[in-house]
C-alpha positions in Angstrom: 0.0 0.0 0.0 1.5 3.2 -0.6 0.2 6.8 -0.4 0.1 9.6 -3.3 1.0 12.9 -3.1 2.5 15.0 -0.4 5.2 14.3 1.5 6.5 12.3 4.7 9.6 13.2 6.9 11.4 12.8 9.7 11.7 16.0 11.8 15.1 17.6 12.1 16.7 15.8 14.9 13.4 15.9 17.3 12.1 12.4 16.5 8.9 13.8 14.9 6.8 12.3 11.9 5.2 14.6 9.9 2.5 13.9 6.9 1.6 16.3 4.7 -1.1 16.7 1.6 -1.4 12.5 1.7 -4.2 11.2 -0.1 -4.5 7.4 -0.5 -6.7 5.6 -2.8 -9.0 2.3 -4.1 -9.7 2.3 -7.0 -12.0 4.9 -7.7 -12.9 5.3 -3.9 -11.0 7.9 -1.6 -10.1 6.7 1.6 -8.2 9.8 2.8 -7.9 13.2 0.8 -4.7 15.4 1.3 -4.4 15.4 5.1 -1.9 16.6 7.3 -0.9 14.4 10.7 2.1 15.5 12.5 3.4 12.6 15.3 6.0 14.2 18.2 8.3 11.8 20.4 6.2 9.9 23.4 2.9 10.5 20.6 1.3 7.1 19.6 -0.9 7.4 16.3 -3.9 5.2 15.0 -6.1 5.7 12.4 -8.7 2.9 12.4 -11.8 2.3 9.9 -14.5 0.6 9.9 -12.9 -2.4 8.6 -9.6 -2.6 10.8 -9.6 -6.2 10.4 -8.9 -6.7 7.0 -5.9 -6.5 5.1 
């Protein structure tokens, strides 16, 4: 699975993840359009839907 568009990075020596502009796709359906998460040390991230299940 990959994403398209924007950008992800590794902050500049701080440990941070930062997302920006991703959009990811199926087919013709979009799952998520051009969001922005930013993740900072001793942050836990999850982004569940409604099938979290499946893979």
């Amino acid at each position: 699975m990959s994403a398209e568009g924007g950008a992800g990075r590794v902050g500049a020596g701080n440990g941070s993840v930062e997302l920006v502009g991703v959009t990811k796709r199926f087919g013709t359906v979009t799952a998520v359009d051009a969001i922005d998460i930013q993740v900072r040390p001793g942050e836990f991230l999850s982004l569940l839907g409604p099938h979290i299940g499946a893979t």
